[in-house]
Residue frames as a rotation matrix with the C-alpha (Angstrom) as fourth column:
UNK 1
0.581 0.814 0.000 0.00
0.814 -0.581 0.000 0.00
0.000 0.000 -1.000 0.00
UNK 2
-0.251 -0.675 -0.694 1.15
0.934 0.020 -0.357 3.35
0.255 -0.738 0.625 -0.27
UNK 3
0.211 0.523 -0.826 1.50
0.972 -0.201 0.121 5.50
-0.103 -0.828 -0.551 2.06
UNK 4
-0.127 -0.189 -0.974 2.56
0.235 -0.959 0.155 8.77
-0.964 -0.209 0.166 0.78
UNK 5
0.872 0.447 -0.200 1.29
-0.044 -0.336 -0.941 10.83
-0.488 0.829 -0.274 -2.68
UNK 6
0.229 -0.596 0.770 2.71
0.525 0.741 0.418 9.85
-0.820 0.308 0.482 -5.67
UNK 7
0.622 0.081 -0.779 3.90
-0.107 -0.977 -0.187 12.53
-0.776 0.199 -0.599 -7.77
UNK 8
-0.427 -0.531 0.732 5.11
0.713 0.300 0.633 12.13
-0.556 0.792 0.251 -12.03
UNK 9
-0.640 -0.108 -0.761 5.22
-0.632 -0.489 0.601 13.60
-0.437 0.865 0.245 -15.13
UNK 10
0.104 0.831 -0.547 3.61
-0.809 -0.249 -0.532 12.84
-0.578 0.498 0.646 -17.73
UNK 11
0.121 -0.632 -0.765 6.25
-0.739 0.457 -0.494 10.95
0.662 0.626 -0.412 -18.95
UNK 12
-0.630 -0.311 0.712 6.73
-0.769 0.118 -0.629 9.04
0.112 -0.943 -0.313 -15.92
UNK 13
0.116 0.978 0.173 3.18
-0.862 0.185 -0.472 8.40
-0.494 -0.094 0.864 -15.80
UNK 14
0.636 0.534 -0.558 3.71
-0.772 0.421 -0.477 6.37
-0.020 0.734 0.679 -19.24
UNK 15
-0.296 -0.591 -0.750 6.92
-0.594 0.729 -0.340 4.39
0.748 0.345 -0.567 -18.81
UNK 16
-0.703 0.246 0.668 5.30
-0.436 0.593 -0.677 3.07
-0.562 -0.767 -0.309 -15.28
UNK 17
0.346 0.933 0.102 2.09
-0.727 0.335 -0.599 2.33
-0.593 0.133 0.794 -17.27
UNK 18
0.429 -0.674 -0.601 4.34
-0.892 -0.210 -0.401 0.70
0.144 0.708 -0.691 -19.66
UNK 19
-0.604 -0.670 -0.431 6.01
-0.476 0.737 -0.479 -1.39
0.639 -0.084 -0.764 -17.58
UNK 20
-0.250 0.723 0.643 3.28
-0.582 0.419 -0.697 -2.81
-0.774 -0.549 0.316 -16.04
UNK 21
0.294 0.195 -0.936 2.05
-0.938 -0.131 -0.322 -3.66
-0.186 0.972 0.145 -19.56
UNK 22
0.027 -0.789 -0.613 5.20
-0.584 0.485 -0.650 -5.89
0.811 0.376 -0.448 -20.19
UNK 23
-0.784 -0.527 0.327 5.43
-0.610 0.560 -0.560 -7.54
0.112 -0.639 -0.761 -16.98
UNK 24
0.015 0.936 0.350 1.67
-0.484 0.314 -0.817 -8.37
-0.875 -0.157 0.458 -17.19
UNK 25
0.810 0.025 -0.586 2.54
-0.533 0.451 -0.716 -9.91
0.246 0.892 0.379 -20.78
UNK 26
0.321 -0.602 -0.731 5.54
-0.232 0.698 -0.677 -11.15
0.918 0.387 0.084 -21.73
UNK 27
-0.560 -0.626 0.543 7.15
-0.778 0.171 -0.605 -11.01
0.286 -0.761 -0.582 -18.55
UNK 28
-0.045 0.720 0.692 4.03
-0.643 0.509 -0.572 -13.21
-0.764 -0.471 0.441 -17.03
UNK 29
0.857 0.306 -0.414 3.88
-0.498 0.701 -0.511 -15.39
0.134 0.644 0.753 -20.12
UNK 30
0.134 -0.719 -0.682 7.60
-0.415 0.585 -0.697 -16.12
0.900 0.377 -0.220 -19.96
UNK 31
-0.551 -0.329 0.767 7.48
-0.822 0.057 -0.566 -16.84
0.142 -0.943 -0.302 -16.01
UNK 32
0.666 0.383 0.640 4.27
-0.291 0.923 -0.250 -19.73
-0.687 -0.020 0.726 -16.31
UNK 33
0.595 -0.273 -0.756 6.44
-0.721 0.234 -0.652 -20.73
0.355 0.933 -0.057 -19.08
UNK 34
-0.413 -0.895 -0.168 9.39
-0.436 0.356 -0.826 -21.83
0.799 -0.268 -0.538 -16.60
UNK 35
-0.066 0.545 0.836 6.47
-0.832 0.432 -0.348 -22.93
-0.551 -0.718 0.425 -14.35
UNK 36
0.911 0.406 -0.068 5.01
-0.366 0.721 -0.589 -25.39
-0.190 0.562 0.805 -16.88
UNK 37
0.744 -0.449 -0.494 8.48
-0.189 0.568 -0.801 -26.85
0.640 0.690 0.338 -17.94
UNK 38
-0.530 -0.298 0.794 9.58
-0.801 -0.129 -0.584 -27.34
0.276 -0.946 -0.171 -14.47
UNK 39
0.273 0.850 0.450 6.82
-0.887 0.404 -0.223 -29.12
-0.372 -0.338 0.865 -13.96
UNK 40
0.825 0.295 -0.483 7.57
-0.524 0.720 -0.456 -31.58
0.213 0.629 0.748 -16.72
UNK 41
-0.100 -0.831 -0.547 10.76
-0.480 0.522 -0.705 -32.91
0.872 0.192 -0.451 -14.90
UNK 42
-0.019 0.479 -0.877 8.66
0.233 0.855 0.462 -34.40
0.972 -0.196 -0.128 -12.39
UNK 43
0.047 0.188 -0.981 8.42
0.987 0.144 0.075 -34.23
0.156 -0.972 -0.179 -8.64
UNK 44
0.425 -0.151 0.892 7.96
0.348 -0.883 -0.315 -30.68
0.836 0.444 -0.323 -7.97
UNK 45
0.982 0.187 0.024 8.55
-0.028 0.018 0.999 -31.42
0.186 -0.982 0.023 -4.17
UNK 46
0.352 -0.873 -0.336 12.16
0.389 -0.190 0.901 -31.48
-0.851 -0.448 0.273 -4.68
UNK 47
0.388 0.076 0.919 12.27
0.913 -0.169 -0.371 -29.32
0.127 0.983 -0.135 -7.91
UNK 48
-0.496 -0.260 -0.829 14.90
0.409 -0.912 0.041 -26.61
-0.766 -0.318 0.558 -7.72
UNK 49
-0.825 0.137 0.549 13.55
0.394 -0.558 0.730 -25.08
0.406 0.819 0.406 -11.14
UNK 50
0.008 0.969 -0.247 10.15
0.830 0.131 0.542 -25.35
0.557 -0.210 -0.803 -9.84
UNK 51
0.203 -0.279 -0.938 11.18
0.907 -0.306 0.288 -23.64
-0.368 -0.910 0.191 -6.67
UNK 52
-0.720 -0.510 -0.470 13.07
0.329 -0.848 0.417 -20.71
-0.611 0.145 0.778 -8.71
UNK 53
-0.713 0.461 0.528 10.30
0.605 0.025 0.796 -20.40
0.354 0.887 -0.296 -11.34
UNK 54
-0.208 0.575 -0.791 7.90
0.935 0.355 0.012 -20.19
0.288 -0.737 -0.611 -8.27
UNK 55
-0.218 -0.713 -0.667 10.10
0.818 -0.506 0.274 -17.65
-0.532 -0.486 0.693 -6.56
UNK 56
-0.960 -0.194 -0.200 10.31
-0.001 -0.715 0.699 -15.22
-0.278 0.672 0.686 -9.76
UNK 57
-0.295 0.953 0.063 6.53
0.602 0.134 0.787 -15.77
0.742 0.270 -0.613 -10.33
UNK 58
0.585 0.560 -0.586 5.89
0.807 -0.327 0.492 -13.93
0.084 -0.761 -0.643 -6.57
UNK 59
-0.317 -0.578 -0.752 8.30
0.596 -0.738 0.316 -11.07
-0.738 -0.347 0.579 -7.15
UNK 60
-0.747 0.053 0.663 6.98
0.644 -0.190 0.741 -10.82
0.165 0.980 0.108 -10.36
UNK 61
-0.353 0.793 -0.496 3.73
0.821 0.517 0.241 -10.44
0.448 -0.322 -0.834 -8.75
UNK 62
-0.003 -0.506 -0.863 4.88
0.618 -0.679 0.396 -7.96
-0.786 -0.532 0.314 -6.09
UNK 63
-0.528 -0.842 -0.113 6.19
0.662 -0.491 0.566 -5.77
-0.532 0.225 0.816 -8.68
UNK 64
-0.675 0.627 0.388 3.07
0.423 -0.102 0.900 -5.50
0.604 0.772 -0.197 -10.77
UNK 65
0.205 0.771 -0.603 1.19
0.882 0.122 0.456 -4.59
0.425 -0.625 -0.655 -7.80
UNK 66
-0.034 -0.518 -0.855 3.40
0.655 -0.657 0.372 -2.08
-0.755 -0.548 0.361 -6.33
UNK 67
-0.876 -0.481 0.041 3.82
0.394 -0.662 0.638 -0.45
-0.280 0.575 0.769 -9.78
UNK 68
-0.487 0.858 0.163 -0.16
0.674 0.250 0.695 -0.38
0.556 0.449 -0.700 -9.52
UNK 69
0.212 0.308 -0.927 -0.44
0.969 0.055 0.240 1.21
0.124 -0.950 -0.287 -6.77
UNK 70
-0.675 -0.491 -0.551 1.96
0.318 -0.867 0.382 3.90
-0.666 0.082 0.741 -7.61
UNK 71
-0.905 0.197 0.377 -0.44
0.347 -0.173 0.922 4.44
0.247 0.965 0.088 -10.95
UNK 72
-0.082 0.883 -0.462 -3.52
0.903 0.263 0.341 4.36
0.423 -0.389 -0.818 -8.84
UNK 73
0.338 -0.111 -0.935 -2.10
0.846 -0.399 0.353 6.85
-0.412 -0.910 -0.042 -6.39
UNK 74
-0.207 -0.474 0.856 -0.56
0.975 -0.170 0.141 9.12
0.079 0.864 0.498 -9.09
UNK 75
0.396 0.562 -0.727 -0.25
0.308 -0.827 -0.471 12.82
-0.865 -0.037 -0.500 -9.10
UNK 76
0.133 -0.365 0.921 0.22
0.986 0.141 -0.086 13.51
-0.099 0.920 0.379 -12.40
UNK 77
-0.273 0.004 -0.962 1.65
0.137 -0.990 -0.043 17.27
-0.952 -0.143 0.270 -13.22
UNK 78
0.722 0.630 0.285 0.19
0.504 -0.198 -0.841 19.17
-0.474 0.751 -0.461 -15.59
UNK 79
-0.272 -0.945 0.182 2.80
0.898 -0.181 0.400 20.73
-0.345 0.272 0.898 -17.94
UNK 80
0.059 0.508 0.859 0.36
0.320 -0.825 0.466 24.00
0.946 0.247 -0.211 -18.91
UNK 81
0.955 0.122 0.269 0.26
-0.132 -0.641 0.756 24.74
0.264 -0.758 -0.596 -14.93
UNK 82
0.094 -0.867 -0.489 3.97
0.995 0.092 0.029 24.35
0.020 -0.489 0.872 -14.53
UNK 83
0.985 0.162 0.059 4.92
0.172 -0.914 -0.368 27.71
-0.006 0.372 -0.928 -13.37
UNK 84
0.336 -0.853 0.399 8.44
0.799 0.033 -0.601 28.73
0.499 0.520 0.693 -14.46
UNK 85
0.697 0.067 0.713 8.53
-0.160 -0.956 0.246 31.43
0.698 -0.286 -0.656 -11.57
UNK 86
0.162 -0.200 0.966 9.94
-0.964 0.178 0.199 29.54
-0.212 -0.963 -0.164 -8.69
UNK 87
-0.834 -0.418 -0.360 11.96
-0.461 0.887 0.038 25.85
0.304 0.198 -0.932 -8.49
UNK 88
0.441 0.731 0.521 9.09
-0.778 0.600 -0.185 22.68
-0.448 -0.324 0.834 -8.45
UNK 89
-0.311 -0.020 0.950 8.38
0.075 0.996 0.046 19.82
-0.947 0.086 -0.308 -9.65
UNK 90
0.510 0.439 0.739 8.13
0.794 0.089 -0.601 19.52
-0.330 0.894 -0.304 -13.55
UNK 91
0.903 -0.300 -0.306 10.69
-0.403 -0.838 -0.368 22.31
-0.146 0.456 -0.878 -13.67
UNK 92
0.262 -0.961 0.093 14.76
0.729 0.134 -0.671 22.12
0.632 0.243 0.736 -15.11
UNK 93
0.972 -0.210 0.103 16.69
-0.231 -0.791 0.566 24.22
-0.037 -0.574 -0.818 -13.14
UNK 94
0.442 -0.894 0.076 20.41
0.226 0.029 -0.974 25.78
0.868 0.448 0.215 -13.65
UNK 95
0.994 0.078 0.073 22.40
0.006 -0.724 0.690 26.05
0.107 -0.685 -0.720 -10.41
UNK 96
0.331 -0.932 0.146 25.83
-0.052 -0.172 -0.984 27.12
0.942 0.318 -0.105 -9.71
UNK 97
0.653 0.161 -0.740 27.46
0.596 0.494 0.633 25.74
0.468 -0.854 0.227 -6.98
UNK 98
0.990 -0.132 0.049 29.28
-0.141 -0.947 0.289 28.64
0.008 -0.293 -0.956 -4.90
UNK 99
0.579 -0.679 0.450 32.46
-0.166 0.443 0.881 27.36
-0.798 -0.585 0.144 -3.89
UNK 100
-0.355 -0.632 0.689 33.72
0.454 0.527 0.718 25.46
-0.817 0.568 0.100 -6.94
UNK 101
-0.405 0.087 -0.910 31.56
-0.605 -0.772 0.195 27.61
-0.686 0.630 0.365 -9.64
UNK 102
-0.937 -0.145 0.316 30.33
0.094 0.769 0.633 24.63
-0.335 0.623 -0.707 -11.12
UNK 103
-0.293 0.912 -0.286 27.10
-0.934 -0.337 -0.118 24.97
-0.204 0.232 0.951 -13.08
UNK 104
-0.818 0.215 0.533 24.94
0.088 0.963 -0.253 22.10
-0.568 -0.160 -0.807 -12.44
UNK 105
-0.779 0.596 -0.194 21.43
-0.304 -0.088 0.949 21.06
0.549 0.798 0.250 -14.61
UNK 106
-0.971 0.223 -0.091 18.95
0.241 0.910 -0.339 19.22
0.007 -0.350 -0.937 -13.09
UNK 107
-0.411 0.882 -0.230 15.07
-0.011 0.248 0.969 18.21
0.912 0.401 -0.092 -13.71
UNK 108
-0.836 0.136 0.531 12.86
-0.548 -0.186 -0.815 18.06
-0.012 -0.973 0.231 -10.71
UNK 109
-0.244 0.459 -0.854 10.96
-0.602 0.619 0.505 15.40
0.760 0.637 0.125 -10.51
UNK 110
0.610 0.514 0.603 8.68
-0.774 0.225 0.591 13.22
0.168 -0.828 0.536 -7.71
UNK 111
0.170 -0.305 0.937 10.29
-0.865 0.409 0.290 10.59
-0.472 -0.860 -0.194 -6.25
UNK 112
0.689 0.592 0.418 9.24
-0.133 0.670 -0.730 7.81
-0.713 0.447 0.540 -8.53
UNK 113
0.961 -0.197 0.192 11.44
0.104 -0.386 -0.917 9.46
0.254 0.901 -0.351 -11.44
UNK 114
0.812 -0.564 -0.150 14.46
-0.389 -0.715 0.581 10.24
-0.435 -0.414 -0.800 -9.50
UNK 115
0.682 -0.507 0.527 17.81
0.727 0.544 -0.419 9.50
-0.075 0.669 0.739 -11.60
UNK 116
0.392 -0.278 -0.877 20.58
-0.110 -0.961 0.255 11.53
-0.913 -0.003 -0.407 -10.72
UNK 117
-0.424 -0.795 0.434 22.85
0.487 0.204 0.849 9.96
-0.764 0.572 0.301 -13.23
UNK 118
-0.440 0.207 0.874 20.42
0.821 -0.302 0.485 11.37
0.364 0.931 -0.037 -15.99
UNK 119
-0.847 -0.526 0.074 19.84
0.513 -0.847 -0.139 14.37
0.136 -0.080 0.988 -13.81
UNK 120
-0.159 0.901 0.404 16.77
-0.248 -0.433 0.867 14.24
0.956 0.038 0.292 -12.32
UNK 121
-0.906 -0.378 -0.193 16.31
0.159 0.119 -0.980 14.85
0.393 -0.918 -0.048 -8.91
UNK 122
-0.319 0.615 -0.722 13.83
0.760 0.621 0.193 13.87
0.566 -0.487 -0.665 -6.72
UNK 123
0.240 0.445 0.863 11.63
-0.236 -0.835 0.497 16.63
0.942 -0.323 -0.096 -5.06
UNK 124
0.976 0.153 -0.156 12.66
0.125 0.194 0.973 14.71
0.180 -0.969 0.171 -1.67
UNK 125
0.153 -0.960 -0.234 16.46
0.779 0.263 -0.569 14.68
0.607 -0.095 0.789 -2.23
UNK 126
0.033 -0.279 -0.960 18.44
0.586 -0.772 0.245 17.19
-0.810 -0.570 0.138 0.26
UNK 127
-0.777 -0.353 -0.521 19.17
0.107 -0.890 0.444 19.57
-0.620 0.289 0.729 -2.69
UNK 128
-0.584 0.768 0.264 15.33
0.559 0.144 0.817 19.04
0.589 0.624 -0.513 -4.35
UNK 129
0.525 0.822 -0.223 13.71
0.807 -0.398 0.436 19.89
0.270 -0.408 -0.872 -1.27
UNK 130
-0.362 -0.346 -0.865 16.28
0.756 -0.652 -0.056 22.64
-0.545 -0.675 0.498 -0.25
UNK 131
-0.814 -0.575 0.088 15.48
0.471 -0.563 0.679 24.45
-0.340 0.594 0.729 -3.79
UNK 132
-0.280 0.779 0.561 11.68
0.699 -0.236 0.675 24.31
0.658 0.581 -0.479 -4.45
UNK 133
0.571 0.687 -0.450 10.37
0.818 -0.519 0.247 27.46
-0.064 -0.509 -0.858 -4.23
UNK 134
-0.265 -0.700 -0.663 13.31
0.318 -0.713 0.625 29.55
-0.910 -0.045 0.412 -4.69
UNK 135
0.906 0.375 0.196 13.71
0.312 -0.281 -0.907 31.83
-0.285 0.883 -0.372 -7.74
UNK 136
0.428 -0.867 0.254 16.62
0.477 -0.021 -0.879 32.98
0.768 0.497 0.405 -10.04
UNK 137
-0.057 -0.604 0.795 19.33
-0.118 -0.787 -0.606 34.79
0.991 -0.128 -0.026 -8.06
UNK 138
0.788 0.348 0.508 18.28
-0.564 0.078 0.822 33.13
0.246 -0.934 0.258 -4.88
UNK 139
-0.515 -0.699 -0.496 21.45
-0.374 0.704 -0.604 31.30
0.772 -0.126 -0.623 -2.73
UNK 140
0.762 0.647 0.024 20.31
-0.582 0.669 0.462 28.07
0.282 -0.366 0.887 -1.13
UNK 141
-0.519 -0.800 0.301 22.23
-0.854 0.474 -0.213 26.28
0.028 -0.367 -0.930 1.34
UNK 142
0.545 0.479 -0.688 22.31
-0.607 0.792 0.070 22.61
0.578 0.380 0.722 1.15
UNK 143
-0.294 -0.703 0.648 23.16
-0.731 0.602 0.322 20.09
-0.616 -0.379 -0.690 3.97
UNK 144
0.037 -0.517 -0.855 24.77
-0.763 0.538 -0.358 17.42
0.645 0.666 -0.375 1.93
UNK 145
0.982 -0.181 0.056 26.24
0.028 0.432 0.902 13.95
-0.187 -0.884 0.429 3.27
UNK 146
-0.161 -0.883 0.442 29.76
0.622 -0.438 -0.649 16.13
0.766 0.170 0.620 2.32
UNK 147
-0.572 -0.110 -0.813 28.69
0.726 -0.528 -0.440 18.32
-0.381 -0.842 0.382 4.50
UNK 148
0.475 0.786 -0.397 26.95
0.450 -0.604 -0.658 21.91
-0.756 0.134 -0.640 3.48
UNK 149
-0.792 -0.351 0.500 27.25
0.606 -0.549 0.576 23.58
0.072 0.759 0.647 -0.02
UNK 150
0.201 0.897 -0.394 25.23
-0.056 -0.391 -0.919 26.52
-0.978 0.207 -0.028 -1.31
UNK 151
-0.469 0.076 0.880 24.05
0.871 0.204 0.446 26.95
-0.145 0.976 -0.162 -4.47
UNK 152
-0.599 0.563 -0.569 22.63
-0.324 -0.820 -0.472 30.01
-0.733 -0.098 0.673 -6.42
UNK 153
0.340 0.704 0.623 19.53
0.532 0.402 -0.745 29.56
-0.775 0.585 -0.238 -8.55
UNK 154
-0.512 -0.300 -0.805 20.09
-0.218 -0.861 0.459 30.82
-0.831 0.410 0.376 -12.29
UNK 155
-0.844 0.276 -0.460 17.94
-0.536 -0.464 0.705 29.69
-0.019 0.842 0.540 -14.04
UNK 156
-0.469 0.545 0.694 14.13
0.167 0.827 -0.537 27.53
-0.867 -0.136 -0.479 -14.60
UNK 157
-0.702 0.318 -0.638 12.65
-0.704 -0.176 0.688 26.61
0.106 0.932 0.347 -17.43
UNK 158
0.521 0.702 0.485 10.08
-0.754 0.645 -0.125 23.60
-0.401 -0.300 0.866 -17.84
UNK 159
-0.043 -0.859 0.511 11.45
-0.517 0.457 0.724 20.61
-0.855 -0.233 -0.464 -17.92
């Protein structure tokens, strides 16, 4: 079940819907598959295949559920009411990181979505939640687990 609001993009929205899809097909067709031919080497009572088939059949399971749940629970942003005033969710933002001068990108994006490697941070992360709400020219400290940087906003756009 869960227990806190689920919050995507549009995009988002579809690659979860997506992958539900696929695990409810093929994925589920190819898991009774290794059920049913498990089966055919007799005793299943001491059948490791069986056993692993089994196994991957109830995570499988799990997964499809959970990713239901999240779909169910969905807050989906609207990309017309992003507003491009102040750092959210559904926005890009450019910040520069005081100290070292580095200029950083990064998407905002709910929890679900988060990915720094492709630069999308989670509205919950320490430097997501330190930023929404700020606007250009604003410096935002950020405890880190380095310790504390700041950052200045320079720029939002929609993501």
């Amino acid at each position: 079940m869960v227990d806190r609001e689920i919050i995507l993009t549009p995009e988002g929205f579809q690659r979860l819907k997506e992958e539900v899809e696929y695990l409810s097909s093929v994925k589920r067709d190819e898991v009774a598959e290794r059920i049913r031919a498990a089966r055919d080497f007799g005793d299943i009572s001491e059948n490791s295949e069986y056993d692993d088939a089994k196994n991957e059949q109830a995570m499988l399971e799990a997964r499809i559920y959970s990713l239901e749940e999240r779909l169910r629970s969905a807050i989906i942003i609207d990309s017309d009411a992003i507003s491009t005033d102040t750092v959210g969710v559904g926005t890009k933002v450019t910040l520069q990181e005081m100290k070292s001068g580095d200029v950083l990108q990064y998407s905002i994006v709910g929890s679900a979505e988060a990915d720094p490697s492709a630069h999308k941070l989670s509205n919950e992360s320490p430097v997501g939640s330190a930023i929404i709400g700020h606007k250009p020219g604003d410096k935002v400290k950020v405890n880190v687990p380095q310790g504390s940087k700041t950052y200045k906003v320079l720029a939002i756009e929609k993501a």
